[in-house]
N, C-alpha and C positions, 0 to 999 in steps of 0.2 A: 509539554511542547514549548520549546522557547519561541518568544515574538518573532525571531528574522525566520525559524522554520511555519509560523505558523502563515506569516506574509507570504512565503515563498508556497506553499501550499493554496493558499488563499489565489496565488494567481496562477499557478496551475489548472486551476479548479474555475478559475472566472469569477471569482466573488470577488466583490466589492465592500458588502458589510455584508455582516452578519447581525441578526435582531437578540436581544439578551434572551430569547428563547433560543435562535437559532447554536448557539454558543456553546453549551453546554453537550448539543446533539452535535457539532461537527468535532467538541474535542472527545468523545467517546466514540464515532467513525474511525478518528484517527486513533485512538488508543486500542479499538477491534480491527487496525489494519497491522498495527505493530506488534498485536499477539499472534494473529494469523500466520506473520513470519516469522515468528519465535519456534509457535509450534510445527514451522513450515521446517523447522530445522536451520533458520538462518539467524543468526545473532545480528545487534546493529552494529556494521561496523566502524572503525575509526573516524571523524569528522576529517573531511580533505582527500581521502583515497578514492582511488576510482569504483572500490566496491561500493562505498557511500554513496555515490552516483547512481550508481546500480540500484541499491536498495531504498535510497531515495526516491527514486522514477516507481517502482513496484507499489511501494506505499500507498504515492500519490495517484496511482493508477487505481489501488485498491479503496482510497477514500472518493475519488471522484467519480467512480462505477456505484457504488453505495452513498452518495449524495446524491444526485441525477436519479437513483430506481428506488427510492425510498417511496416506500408502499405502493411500487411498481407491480403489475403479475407480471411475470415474462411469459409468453407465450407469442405463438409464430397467426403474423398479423397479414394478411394480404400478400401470401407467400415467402414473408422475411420472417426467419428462424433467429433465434440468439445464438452469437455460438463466441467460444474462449476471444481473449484478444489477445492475437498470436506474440505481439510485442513483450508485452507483459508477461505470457508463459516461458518464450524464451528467457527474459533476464532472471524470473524466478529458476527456471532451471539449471543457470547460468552460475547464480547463486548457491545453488545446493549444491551442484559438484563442484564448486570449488570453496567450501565451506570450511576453515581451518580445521583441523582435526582438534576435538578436546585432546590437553593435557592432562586427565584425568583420567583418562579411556587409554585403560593399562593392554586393553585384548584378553585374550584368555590364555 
């Protein structure tokens, strides 16, 4: 993660600092938020496109739900349930169908 992403991430998220322990645990959040969408079937795209934007907001959606519930239990407390963050679902879905086709993916 480079410094202006990890800033930019960093005030998404509301951090201020980070402690030399915290360090280590927010760049593997963010390194399990970027395989997440790998395996989500979305590649990272070009720095400056608006998919970038896209995939950038899901990221940071994805490390700052998993910073905040970190050895969270989720469970429905005084009649509030968890439920998806529809923001989030949309762009990931937004993402995946409009996902460049592999140039290597001949078909059958």
């Amino acid at each position: 993660m480079t410094a202006e992403r990890k800033a930019a991430l960093m005030a998404y998220c509301r951090i201020d600092e980070l402690t030399a322990d915290e360090e280590p645990l927010f760049e593997g959040i963010y390194q399990a938020a970027v395989s997440y969408m790998e395996q989500a079937g979305i590649a990272g795209p070009e720095a400056g496109t608006p998919r970038r934007g896209q995939y950038d907001l899901c990221v940071n959606a994805l490390v700052l739900d998993s910073w905040d519930r970190r050895g969270a239990v989720s469970e429905a407390r005084s009649g509030h349930t968890m439920t998806d963050n529809v923001s989030f679902r949309h762009l990931l879905n937004q993402l995946k169908l409009t996902e460049p086709a592999d140039p290597l993916d001949t078909g059958p």
